[in-house]
N, C-alpha and C positions, 0 to 999 in steps of 0.2 A: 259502054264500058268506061268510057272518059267521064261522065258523071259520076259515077260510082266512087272515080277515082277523088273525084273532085268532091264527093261528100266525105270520105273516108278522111282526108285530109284535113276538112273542116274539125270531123271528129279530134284527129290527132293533136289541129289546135286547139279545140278544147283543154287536151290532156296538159297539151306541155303548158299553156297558161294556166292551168289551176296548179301544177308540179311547180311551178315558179313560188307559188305560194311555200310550196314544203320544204322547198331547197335551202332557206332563210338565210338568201344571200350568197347560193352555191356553198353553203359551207356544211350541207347534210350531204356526203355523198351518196348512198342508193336514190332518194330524192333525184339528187342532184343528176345521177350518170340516166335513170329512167326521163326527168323532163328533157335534156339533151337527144336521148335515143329517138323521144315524142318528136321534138323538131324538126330532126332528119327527115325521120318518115312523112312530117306534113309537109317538107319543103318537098322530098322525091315526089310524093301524090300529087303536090299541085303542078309538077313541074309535068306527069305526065297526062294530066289534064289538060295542058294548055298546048300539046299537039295538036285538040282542034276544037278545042275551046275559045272564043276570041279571049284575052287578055286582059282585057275589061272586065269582062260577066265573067271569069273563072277567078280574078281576084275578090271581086265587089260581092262573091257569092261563099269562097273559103271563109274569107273575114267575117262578113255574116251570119256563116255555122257558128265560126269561132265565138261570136261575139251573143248570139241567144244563150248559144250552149252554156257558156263560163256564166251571164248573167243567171241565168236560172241555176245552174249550178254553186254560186255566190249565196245564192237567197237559201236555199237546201244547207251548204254545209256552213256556211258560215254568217247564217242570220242575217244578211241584207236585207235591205225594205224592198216587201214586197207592194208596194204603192201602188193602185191601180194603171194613174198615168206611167208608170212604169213598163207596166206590163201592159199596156195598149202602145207604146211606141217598140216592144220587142216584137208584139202584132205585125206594130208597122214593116219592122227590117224582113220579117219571117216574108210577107204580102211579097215585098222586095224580089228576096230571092224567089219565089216560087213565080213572078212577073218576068225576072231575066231568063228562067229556065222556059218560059211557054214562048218566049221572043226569042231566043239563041235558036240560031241556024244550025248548031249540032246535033 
């Protein structure tokens, strides 16, 4: 269940980092009150992930959702380069996390 928790949370930081985009600066409020709401809940998820999660592998694996997620998201909605070496080091983080999940003792 603590993984679940712990990918839902990555999910969330997807949201609130791409809502940071629409906020423009906190000065769009629904933007603004939804990417806030996003944060909460990825801070609660990870927070109860890490009841038995080591601390390490449930940080290095949140940021990691976060950080494919928003990148392929980036390239989607807002034209980023999709550069292959690009997309072979988000291989690499992806390899990452699914390494720290087969090694974690949870």
């Amino acid at each position: 269940m603590n993984w679940i928790c712990l990918v839902l949370a990555g999910l969330f930081e997807c949201g609130w980092a791409i809502g940071l985009k629409y906020t423009d600066g906190f000065t769009k409020l629904i933007p603004s009150l939804l990417t806030v709401f996003a944060m909460a809940i990825s801070f609660w998820l990870l927070s109860v992930a890490m009841k038995t999660i080591p601390i390490g592998t449930a940080y290095a694996v949140w940021t990691g959702i976060g950080t494919v997620a928003v990148a392929i998201l980036g390239m989607i909605l807002f034209g980023e380069s999709r550069d292959i070496m690009r997309i072979i080091c988000l291989l690499l983080i992806v390899s990452g996390i699914v390494g720290l999940k087969l090694v974690s003792s949870s």
